[in-house]
C-alpha positions as CSV (number, residue, x, y, z in Angstrom):
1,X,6.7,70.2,149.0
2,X,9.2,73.1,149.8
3,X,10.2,73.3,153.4
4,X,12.1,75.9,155.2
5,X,13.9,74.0,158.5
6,X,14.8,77.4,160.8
7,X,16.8,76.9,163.9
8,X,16.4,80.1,166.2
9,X,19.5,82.1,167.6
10,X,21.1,81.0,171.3
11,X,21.4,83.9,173.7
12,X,22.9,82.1,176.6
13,X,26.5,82.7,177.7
14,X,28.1,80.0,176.1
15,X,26.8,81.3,172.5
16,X,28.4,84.7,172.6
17,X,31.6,83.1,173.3
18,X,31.6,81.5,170.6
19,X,30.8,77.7,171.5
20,X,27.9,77.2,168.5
21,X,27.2,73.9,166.9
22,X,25.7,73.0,163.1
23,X,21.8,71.8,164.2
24,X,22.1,68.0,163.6
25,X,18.3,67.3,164.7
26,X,17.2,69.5,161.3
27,X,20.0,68.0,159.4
28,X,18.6,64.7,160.0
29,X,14.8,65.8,159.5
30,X,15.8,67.3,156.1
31,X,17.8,64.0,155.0
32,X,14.7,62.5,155.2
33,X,12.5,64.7,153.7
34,X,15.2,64.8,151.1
35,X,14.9,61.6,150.2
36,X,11.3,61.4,150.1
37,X,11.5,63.9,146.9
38,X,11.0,67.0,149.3
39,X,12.8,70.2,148.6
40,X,14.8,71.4,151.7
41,X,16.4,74.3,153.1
42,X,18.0,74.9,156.2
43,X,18.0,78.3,158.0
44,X,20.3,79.4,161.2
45,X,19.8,82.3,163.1
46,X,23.2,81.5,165.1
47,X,25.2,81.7,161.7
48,X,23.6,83.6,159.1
49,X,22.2,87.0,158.7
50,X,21.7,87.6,155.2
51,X,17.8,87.9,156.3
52,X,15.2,85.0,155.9
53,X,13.1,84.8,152.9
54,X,10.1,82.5,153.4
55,X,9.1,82.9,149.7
56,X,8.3,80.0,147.9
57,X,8.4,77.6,150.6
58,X,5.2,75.8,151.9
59,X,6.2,74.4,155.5
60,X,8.0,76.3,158.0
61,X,9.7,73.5,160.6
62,X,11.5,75.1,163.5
63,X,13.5,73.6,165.9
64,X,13.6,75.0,170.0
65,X,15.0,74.1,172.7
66,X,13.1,76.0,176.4
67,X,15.7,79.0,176.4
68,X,15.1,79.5,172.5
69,X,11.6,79.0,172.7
70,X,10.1,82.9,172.9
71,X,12.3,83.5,169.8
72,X,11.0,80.5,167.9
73,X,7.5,81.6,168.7
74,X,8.6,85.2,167.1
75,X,9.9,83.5,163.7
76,X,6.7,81.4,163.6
77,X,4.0,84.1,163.8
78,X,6.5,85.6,161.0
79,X,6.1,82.7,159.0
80,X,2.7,82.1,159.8
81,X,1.9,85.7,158.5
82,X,3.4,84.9,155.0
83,X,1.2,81.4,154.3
84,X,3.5,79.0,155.4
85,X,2.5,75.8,157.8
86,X,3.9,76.3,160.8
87,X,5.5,72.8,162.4
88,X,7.7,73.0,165.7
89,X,9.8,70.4,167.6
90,X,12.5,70.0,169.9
91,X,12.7,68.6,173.5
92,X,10.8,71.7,175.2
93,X,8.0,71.7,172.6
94,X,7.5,68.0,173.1
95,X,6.8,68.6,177.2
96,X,4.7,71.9,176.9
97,X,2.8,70.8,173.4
98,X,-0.1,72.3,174.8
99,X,0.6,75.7,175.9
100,X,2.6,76.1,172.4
101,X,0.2,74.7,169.6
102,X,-2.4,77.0,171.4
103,X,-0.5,79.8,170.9
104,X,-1.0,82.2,167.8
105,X,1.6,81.2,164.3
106,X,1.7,77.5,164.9
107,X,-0.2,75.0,163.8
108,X,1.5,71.6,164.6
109,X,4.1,70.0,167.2
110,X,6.0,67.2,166.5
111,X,6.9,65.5,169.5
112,X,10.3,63.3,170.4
113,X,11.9,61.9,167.7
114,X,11.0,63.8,164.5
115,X,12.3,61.7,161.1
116,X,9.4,59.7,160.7
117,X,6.6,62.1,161.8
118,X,7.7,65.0,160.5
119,X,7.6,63.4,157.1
120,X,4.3,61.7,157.7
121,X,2.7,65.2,158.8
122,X,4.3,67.0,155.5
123,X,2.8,64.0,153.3
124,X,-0.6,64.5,155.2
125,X,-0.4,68.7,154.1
126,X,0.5,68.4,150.7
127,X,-1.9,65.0,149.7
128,X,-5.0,67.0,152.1
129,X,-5.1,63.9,154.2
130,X,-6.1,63.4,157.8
131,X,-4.0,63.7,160.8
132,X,-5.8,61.7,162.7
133,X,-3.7,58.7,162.2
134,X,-0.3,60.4,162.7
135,X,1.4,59.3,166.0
136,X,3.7,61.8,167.0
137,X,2.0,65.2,166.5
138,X,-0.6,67.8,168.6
139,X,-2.1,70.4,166.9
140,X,-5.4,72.0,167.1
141,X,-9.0,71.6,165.3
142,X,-11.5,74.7,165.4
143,X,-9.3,75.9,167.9
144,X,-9.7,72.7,170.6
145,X,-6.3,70.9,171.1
146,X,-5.1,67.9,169.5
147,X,-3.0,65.1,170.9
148,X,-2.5,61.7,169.0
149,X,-0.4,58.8,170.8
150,X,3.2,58.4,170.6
151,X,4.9,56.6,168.0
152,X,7.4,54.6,169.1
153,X,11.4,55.2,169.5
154,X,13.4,54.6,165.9
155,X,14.8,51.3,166.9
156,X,17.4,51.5,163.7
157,X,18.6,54.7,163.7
158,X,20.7,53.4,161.3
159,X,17.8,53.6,158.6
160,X,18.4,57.3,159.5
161,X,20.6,59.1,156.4
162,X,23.0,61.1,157.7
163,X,22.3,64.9,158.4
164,X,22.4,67.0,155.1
165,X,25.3,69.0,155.9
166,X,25.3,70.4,152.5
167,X,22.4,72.7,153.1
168,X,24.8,73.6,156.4
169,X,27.0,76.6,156.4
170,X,29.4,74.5,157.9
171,X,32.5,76.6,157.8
172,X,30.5,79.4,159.9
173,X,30.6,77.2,163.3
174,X,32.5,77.5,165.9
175,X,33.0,75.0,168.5
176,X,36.1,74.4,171.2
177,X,39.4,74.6,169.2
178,X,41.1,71.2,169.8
179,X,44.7,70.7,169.0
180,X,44.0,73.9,166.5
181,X,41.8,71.3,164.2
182,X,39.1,72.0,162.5
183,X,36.0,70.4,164.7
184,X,32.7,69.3,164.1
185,X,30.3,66.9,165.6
186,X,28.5,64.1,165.0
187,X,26.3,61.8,167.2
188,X,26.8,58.2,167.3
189,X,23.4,56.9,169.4
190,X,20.2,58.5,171.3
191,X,19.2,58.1,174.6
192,X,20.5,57.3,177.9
193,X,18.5,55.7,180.7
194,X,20.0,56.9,183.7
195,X,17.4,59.2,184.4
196,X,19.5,61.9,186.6
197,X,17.0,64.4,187.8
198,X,18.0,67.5,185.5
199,X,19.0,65.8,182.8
200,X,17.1,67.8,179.5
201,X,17.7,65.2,176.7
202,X,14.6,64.6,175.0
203,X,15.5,60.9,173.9
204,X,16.4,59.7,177.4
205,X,13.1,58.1,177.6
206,X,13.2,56.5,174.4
207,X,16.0,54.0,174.9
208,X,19.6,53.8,174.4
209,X,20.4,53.1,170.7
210,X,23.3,53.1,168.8
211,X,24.4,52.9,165.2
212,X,26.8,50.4,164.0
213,X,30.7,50.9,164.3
214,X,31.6,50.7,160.5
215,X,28.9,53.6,159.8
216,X,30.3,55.5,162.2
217,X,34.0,55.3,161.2
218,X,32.4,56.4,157.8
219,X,30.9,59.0,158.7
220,X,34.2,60.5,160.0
221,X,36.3,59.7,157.3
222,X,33.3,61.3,154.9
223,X,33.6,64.5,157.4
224,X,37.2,64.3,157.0
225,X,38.1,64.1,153.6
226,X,34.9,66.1,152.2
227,X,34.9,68.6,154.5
228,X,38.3,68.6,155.6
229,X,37.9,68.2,159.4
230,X,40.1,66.3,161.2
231,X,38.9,67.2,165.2
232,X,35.3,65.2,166.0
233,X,33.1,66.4,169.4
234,X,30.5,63.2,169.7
235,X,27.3,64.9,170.8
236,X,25.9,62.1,172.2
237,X,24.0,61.8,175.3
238,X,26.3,59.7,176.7
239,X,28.9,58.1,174.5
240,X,30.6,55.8,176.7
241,X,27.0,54.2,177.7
242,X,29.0,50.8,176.3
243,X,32.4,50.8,176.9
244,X,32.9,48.0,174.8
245,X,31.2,49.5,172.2
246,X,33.6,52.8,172.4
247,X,36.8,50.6,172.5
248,X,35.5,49.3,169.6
249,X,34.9,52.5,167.9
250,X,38.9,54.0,169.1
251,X,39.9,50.5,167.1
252,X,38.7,51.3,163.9
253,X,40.3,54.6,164.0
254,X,43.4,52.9,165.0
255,X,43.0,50.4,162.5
256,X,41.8,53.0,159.3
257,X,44.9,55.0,160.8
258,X,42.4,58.3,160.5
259,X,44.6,61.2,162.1
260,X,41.7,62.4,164.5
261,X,41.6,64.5,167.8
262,X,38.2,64.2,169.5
263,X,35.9,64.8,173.1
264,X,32.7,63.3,174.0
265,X,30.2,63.3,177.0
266,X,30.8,60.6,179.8
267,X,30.4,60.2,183.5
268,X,32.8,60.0,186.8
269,X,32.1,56.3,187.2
270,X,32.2,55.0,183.6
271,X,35.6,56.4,183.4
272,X,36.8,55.3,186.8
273,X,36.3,51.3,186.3
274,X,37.3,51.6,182.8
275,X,40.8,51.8,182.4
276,X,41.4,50.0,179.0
277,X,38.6,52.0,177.9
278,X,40.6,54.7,178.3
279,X,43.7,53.9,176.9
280,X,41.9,53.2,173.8
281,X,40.4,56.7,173.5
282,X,43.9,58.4,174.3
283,X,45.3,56.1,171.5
284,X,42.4,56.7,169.0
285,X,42.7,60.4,169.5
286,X,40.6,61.3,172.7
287,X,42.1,64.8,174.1
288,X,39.1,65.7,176.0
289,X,36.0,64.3,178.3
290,X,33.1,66.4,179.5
291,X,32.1,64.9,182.6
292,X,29.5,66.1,185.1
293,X,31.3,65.9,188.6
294,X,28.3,68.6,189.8
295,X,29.0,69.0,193.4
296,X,31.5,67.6,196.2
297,X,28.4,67.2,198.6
298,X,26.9,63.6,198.4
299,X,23.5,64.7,199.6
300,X,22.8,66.9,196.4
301,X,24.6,64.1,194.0
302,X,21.9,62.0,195.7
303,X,19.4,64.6,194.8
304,X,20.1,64.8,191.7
305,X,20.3,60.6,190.8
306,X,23.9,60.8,189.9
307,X,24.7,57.2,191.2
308,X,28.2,57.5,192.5
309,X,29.5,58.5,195.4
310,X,31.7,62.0,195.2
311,X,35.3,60.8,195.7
312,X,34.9,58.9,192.3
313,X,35.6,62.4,190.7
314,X,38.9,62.5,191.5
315,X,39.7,59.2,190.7
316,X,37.8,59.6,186.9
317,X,40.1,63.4,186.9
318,X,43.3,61.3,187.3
319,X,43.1,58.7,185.3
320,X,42.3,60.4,182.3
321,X,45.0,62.6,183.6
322,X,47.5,59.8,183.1
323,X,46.1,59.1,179.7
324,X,46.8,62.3,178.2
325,X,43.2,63.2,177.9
326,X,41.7,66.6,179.6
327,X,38.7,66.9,182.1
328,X,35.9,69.6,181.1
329,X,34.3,69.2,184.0
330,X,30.8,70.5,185.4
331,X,29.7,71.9,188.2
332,X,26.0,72.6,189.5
333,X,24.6,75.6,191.9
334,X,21.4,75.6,193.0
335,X,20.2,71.9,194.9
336,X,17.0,73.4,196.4
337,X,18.5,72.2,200.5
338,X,22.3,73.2,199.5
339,X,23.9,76.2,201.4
340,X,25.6,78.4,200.5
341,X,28.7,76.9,202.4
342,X,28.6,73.7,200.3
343,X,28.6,75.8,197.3
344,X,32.1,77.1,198.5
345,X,33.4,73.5,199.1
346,X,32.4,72.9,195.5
347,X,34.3,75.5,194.1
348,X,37.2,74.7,196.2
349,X,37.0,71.3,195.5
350,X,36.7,72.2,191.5
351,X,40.0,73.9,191.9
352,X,41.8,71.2,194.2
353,X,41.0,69.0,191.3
354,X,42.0,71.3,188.5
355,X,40.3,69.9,185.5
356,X,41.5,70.8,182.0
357,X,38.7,73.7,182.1
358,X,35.3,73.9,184.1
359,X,31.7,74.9,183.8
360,X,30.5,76.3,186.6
361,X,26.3,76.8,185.9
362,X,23.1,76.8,187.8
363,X,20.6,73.9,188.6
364,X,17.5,75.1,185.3
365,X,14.2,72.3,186.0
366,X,13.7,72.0,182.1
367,X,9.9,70.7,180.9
368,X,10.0,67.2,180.6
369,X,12.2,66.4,183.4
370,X,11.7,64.3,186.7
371,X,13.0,67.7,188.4
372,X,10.8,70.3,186.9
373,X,8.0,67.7,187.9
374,X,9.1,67.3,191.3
375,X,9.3,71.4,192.2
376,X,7.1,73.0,189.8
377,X,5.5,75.3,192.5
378,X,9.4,76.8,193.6
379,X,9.8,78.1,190.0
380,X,10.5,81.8,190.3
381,X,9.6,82.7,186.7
382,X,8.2,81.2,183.4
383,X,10.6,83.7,181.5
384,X,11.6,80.6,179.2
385,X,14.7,83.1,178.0
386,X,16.4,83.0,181.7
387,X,16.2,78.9,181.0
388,X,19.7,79.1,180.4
389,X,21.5,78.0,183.1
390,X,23.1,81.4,183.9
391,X,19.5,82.9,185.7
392,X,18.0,81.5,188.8
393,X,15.0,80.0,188.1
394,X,14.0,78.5,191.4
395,X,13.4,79.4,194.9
396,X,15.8,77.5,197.3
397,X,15.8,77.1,201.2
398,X,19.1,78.9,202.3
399,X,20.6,80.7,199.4
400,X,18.8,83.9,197.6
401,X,18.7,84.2,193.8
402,X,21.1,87.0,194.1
403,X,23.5,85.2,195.8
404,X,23.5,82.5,193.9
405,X,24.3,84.5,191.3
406,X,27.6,85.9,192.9
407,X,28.5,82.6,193.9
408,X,28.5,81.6,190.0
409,X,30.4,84.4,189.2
410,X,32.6,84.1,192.0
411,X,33.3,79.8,190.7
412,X,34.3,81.3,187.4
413,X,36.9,84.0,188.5
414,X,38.2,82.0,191.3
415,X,39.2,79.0,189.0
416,X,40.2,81.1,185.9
417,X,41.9,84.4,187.4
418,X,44.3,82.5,189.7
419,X,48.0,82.6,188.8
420,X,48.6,79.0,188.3
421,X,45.3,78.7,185.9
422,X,46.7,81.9,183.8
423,X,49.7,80.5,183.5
424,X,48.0,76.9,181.9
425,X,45.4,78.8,179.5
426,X,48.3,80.8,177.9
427,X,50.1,77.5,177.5
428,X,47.1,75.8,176.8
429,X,46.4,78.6,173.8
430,X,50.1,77.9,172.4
431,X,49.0,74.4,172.1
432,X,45.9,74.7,170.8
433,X,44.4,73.2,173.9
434,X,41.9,73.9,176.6
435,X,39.8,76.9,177.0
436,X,41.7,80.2,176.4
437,X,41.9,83.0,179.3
438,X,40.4,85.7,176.9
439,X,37.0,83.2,176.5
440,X,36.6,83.2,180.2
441,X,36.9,86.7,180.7
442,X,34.3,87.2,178.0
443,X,32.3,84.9,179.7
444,X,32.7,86.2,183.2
445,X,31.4,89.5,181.4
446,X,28.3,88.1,179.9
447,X,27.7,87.0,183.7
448,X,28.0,90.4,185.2
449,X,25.4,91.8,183.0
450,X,23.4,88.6,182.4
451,X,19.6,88.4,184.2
């Protein structure tokens, strides 16, 4: 069959500065369906706009996430109207299957982990077969909903091909410029079982999984010499899950002597009792670590499951510090008992620090987590556009939704537009390194209008 894979445009704040990523989850749904003998095309809002032609396609497969989702539902009815199958997915789809099957312009969900059902569900269309044995999928039957079981978590995601970047306009993203290289990103394993209470990942119940070493030095030397990058952001959830395993990894590159520069996701006390972790990554090409340091207040990193008491940050900030290798480090507003005074300490305590760059957003319950479970009835609005980390979505005990939102504003300017962090961006642009001034100040635009 012909499908059309359509990721919907971001409108959040990081997007229109210019931090956009090539959609991996359709680029490994459309390897698959490739290699079943399936025709494939890949459609994204964030980097095209020669216009969308569903024309000769029969599926329409669109990917959203909760703050995309009102503009996913828009390009389905679209697709819907000219006699294509309408199939969604994505992590917010997967929690609120219900409320989005029944709307008008879809027909199907799949849920989780798309590869195999997707391509089950597009067999099933085109042979006129049932669904009913399809794990994976909701839809509706003369208009009553659908919901068959789960199928189980890809234990071998290395059975997975790689993402069909070739359908990709790959030279039209734009992510963090890193040692002025041209970066991409690629994810290494799925899942992570730590369970903090906000955490939106729609794999971290499936189980942590990971693909073998030698496939993914491949992959990099493929991305490398085909496509000519030579700067590599891991996506995944968390990369340094098994340190061993990421030693491993900074090895080979050291070994295949690949010229790389790279960041990845980690947390504060992976990094802190794993020095010779570290040194590997600085030596294989590690220049940057996203951690999630989220408050200076032990009650709301309690709150939110983090696991590790707040002077750990520092600790994590300075050893990478010795190693050469940058801290972006986050920072969460918005713990439903945390004042506005502890919101101050955190932004002081941000700067005190002085990580490479920070990002400053507000606490957003997505569908599907423990936290959106827990305070359902404080939600504020179910405007699935303000899920976005910039809008307050909740009601908290002590701090006002306006306020919060100065307070965000005010993290931003009082970290970036100081003297000394001037001074660093406009050395850090020379370099090629860090987060330039001019993107802040975009950004601290966005926030002034955003809401």
């Amino acid at each position: 069959m012909n499908v059309l894979l359509i990721y919907p445009a971001s409108d959040n704040a990081f997007s229109k500065v210019g931090f956009i990523l090539p959609p991996l989850g359709l680029g490994y749904i459309a390897s698959v369906l490739k290699r079943a003998g399936h025709k494939v095309k890949i459609y994204d809002y964030n980097v095209q706009s020669d216009g969308i032609s569903f024309d000769g396609f029969d599926i329409a497969g669109i990917s959203a996430n909760t703050s995309r989702h009102k503009r996913a539902l828009q390009v389905a009815r679209e697709a819907q109207k000219n006699g294509l199958k309408v199939v969604m997915g994505g992590p917010h789809v997967t929690f609120m299957d219900e409320d989005t099957v029944m709307n008008d312009g879809i027909d199907y969900v799949v849920r989780n982990e798309g590869e195999d059902t997707f391509l089950e569900l597009v067999d099933a269309i085109e042979n006129g077969l049932s669904l009913s044995g399809i794990n994976g999928i909701s839809y509706k039957e003369n208009n009553i909903f659908k919901r068959n079981p789960d199928r189980p978590a890809i234990n071998d995601i290395d059975s997975i091909p790689l993402p069909a970047r070739e359908l990709m306009q790959m030279g039209r993203y734009n992510t963090l410029e890193m040692a002025k290289r041209k970066t991409t990103s690629i994810i290494t394993s799925r899942g992570c079982p730590l369970d903090c209470s906000f955490c939106a990942s729609s794999f971290s119940s499936m189980g942590w999984r990971a693909r073998r070493v030698d496939l993914v030095i491949d992959e990099i030397e493929l991305l490398n010499k085909k496509y000519g990058f030579s700067g590599i952001a891991f996506l995944d959830d968390n990369f340094t899950m098994k340190p061993s395993r990421v030693i491993a990894i900074s090895k080979e590159i050291v070994k295949r002597g690949l010229d790389i520069r790279w960041w990845c996701f980690s947390r504060v006390d992976t990094i802190a009792k794993n020095e010779e972790m570290v040194r590997w990554m600085s030596d294989s090409g590690c220049r940057h670590i996203f951690m999630g340091i989220e408050s200076v207040n032990q009650d709301v990193l309690n709150s939110y499951n983090k696991k590790y008491s707040a002077d750990k940050a520092k600790q994590a900030v300075e050893l990478l510090r010795d190693y050469k290798i940058e801290t972006m480090a986050s920072f969460i507003f918005g713990d439903i008992k945390e004042t506005k005074d502890m919101m101050l300490e955190t932004i002081k305590y941000a700067k005190k620090l002085n990580p490479g760059s920070a990002q400053f957003t507000i606490l957003t319950p997505y569908p599907g987590t423990r936290l959106y479970n827990e305070i359902k009835e404080r939600l504020i609005t179910d405007d699935w556009d303000k899920y976005d980390c910039m809008n307050p979505v909740l009601r908290l005990d002590y701090v006002s939704s306006e306020e919060l939102k100065e307070i965000l504003l005010r993290a931003y300017k009082s970290f970036y537009i100081r003297p000394s962090r001037i001074i660093t961006s406009l050395l850090s642009s020379i370099r090629g390194r860090g987060v330039k001034i001019g993107k802040v100040k975009e950004l601290i635009s966005v926030l002034k209008t955003a809401g």
